[in-house]
N, C-alpha and C positions, 0 to 999 in steps of 0.2 A: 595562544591556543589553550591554555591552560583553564583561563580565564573562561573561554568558551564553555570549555566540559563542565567547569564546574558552575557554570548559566546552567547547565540544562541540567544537572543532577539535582541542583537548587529549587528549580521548578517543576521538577516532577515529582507526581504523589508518591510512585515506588521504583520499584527496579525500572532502569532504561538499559536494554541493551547496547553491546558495542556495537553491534549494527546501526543497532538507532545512532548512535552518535556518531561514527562508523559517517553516515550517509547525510549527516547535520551539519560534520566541520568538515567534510571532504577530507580526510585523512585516513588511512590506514586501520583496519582493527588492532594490526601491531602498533601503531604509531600513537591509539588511544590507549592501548595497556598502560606504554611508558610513560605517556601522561598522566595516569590516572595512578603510578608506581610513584610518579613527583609528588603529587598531591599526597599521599600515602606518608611520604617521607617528610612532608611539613608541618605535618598534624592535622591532616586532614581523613578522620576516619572514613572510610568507605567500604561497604559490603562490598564483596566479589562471588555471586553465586552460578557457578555452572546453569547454561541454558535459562538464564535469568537476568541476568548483567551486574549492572552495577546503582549503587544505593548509597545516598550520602547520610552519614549517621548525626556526624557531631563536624564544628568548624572548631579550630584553633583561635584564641584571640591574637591574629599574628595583623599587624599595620603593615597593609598592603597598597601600591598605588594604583591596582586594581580596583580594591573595592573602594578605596576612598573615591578615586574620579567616577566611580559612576552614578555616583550622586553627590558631583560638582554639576554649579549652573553658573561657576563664574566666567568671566572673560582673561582676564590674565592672571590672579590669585591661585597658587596652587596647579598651576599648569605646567610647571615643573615640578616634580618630588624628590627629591632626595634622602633616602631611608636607610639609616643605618642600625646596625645589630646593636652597634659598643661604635661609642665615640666620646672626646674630652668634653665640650660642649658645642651644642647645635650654634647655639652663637657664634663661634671660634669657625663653626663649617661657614656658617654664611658670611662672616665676614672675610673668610679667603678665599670665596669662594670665585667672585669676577661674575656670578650669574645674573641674569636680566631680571627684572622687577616682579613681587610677585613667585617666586622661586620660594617653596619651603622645603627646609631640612628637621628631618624628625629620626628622632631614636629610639631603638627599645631602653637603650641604657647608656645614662651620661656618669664617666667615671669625676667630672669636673664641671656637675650641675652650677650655674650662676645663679644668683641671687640678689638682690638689692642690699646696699651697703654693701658691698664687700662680700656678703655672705656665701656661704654654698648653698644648694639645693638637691635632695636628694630626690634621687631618680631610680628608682630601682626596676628591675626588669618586668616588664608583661603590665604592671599597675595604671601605665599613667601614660599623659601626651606631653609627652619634651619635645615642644618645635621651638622655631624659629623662623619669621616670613622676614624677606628679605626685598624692603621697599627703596624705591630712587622719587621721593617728591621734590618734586619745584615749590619749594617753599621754604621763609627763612630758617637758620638753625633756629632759633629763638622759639620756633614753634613743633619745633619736632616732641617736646614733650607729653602734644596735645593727643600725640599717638596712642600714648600711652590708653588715653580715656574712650580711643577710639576701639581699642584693640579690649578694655575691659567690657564696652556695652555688647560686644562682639560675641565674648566669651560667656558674658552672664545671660545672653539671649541662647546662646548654643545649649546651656546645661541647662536650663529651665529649675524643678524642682525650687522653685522658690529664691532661686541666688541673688544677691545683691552686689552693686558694686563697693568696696570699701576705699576711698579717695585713698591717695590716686592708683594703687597700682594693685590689689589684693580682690580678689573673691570672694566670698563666704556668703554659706549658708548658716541660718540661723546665726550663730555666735561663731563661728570656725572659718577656716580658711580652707578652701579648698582649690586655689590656683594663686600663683604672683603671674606677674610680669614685669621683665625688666628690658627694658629700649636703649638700645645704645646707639652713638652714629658717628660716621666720620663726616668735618665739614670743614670747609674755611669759612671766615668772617661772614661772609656776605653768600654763601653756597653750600648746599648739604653736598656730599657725595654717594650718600648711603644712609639705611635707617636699617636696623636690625630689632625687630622685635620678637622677644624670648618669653613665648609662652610655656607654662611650665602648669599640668591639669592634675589633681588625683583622683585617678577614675576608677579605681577598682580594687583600692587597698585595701586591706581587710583588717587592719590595725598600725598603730603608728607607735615608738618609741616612747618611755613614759616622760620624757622633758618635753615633747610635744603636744602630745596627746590628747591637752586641754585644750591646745590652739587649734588644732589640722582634724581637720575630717576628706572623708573619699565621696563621691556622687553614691557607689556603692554603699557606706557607712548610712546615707541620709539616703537610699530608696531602698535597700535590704534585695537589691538583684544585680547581677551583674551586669558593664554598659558593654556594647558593639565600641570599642574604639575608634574607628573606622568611620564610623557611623559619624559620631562629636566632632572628627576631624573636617569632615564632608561638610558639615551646618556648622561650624565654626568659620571655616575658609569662605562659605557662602554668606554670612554676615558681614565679617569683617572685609571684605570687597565692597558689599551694598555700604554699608556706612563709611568707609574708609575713601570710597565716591562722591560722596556726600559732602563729608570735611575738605573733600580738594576743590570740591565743588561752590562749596558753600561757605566754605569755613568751619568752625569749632562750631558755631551758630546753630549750623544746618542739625547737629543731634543733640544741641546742650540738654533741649529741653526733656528728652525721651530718657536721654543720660543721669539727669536729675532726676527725675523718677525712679530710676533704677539702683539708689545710690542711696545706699544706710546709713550714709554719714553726715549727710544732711539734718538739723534739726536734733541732733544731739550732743551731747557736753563730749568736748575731745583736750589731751593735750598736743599741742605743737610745738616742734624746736624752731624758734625764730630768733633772730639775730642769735641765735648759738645760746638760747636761753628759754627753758621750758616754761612754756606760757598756756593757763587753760582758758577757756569760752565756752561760745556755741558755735557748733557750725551752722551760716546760717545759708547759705549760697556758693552756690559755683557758678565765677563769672566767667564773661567769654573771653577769657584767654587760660581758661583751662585752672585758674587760680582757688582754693579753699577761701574763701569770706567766714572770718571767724570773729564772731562778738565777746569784746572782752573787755574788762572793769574801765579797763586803761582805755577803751574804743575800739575802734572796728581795723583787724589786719587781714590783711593777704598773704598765704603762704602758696609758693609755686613748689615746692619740694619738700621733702625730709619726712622724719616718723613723725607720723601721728597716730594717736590713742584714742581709741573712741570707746565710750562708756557703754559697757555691756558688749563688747566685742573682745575676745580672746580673753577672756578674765581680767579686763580692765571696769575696776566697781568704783 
């Protein structure tokens, strides 16, 4: 009901009476006060003027599963939400979690953001999207990685502003980072049981620590406004369902090629740890098994994993 009032304060030019509303959501004039005393309490400014009603001034950036779903058009992506205040990691939620395919869990703030390699991730409150969607494919473990690339064209079409994907798992615009992602999954041999993919966005920092600094930028940093959270979450979920259809559909095939396009690390000098030994090239391809094609002195290798450096990203010269 909440949800309602705040439809119509949304869409109206000025004051709306309790009555109007009052006679809109068939409830009470008492029963919209206290709704409108909720909203009040969440950061939702609202005029309240005698014999005039009510007026919405300003919205809080609070990640709601109000306003995310209503501008979902997926089929089962996000059909569940799971929102918490403070949690260790959304990952950590969806993997204990037992829920159905498609289930994301999101935070305002992870005290035990994950990272690739090992790393942490920091998360701090109100700034960013720390989720985690929570997939069951039929398909081998061997290819669950390719989520990875499925989940980055996802993310680089959601944030627009020019972002790139950087092989395999990294964001950025211009030279910086502005999302990871890290997929993790339980399987045996021959069956996945689960696929966790932990997306992690900076949407609205307004500055980063000086050991970072050079590397990490916010959508905020690189458009100078601030974003609708809600908003990236909604056309984010609504991607990664369309291409993530695609890939079960089709294979890695069915978006290699849109992916490639999308992907700054194509066509430039990178290093790679391969056999556990820093090796440089070019990148020249990504083949369909999701793999880095890199041209080097010694010939042409494949790297399915690890750091890679690419020239002119993150202060790599």
């Amino acid at each position: 009901m909440k949800q309602r009032i705040l439809d119509i304060l949304k869409n109206a030019d000025d004051f709306v009476s309790g009555e109007d509303i009052s006679n809109k959501t068939g409830i009470s004039r008492a029963a919209v006060w206290k709704h409108i005393k909720s909203l009040k309490n969440m950061g939702y400014e609202i005029d309240s003027v005698t014999n005039r009603g009510y007026r919405l001034v300003s919205s809080p950036d609070l990640i709601t599963a109000e306003e995310i779903t209503q501008n979902l058009n997926t089929e089962f992506i996000g059909r569940r939400l799971f929102i918490y205040d403070e949690t260790d990691s959304t990952n950590e939620r969806a993997k204990a979690s037992g829920e159905i395919e498609g289930s994301v869990f999101i935070a305002e703030v992870q005290n035990h953001g994950k990272g690739s390699r090992g790393r942490g991730w920091v998360s701090p409150r109100g700034t960013g999207i720390w989720h985690s969607i929570l997939l069951k494919p039929d398909i081998p473990p061997s290819e669950v990685s390719q989520i990875t690339l499925v989940a980055g064209l996802a993310v680089c079409k959601a944030i627009g502003m020019g972002a790139k994907i950087k092989w395999p798992n990294d964001i950025v615009i211009g030279t910086k980072k502005v999302c990871g992602i890290l997929t993790e999954m339980s399987a045996e041999t021959d069956m996945v049981h689960y696929v966790v993919c932990g997306i992690g966005i900076n949407v609205n920092t307004e500055n980063f620590d000086a050991e970072i600094k050079h590397r990490a930028t916010s959508m905020y940093i690189e458009s100078g406004e601030k974003q609708i959270r809600n908003d990236i979450i909604a056309r984010e979920l609504n991607y990664f369902e369309y291409y993530y259809k695609k890939f079960l559909e089709g294979g890695l095939g069915a978006i290699l090629d849109e992916y490639k396009e999308n992907c700054v690390t194509i066509g430039r000098d990178v290093t790679v740890i391969y056999k556990k030994e820093n090796v440089t090239g070019k990148a020249a391809d990504i083949d369909e098994n999701g793999a880095l094609v890199v041209e080097t002195a010694d010939g042409t290798i494949r790297v399915t994993s690890g750091e890679v450096s690419v020239r002119g990203i993150y202060g790599y010269v």
